[in-house]
Each structure stands twice: as structure tokens, then as C-alpha cells.
C-alpha positions in Angstrom: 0.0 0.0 0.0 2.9 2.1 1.3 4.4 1.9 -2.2 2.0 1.7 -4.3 1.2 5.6 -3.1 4.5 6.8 -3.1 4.4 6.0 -7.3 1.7 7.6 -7.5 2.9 10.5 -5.4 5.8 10.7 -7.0 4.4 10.5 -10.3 2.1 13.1 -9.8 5.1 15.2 -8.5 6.8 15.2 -11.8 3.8 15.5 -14.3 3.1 18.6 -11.9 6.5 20.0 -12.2 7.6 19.0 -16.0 4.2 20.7 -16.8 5.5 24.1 -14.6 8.9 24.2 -15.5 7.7 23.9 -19.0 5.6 26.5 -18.8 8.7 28.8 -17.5 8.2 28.5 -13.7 11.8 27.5 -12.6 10.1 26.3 -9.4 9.0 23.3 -11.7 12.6 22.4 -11.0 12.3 21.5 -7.6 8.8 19.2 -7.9 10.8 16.9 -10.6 13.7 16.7 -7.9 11.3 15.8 -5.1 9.1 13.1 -7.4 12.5 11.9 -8.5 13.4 11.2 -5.5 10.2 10.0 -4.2 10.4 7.4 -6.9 13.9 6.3 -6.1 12.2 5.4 -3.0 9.9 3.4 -4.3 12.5 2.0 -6.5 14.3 1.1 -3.5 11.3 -0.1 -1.2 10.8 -2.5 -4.6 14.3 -3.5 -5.2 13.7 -2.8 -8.8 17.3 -2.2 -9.9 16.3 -0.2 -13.2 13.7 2.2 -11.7 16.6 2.9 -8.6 19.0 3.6 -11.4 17.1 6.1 -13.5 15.6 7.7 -11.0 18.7 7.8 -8.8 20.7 9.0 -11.9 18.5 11.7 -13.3 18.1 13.2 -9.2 21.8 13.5 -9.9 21.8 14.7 -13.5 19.3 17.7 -12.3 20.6 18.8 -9.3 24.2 19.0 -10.8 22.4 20.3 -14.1 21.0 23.1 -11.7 24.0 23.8 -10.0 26.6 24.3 -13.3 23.3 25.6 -15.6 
């Protein structure tokens, strides 16, 4: 149950935040970090090696995107 919301959570997080940041709202940014990581959660709390990966990796890519952008 626990996990089957957090996807959903997170996956509402980053259709939210994609759609702002988009739109031009850099605050966008931050929602696709947080359902990103929300996911690599869920990832985790699965043990589904791909979905820990991606998730893991583009947390990573965006933050360090942010940082140097």
C-alpha cells in the first residue's frame, strides 16, 4: 500500500513539475527533484534495480544540471 502511493505520489510530482517548468516556472525544478526522488524510494522499497537507477541517476543529473546551468 505504502508503495504503491509513493508512485503515484511521485508520479504526480513530476507531471506537476515538467508541466510548470515547462511552462517557464523555474520552481517546476524543484517538484521533478522531489518526485524523482520520491520514486527512487519506491524504486528502492521494490528492489527494482532499473527504476533505482534512473531515478537515482537523473536526481543526480538535475541537481548537478542546476548547479553548473
Amino acid at each position: 500500500m505504502i508503495t504503491n502511493t509513493l508512485k503515484w505520489v511521485a508520479t504526480v510530482t513530476l507531471i506537476i513539475g515538467f508541466g510548470l517548468f515547462s511552462a517557464g516556472v523555474p520552481e517546476g525544478w524543484y517538484l521533478q527533484i522531489l518526485g524523482g526522488i520520491i520514486w527512487l524510494m519506491a524504486g528502492i522499497r521494490m528492489k527494482d534495480k532499473p527504476i533505482i537507477f534512473t531515478n537515482g541517476a537523473m536526481t543526480v543529473v538535475g541537481i548537478i544540471g542546476r548547479l553548473f546551468g
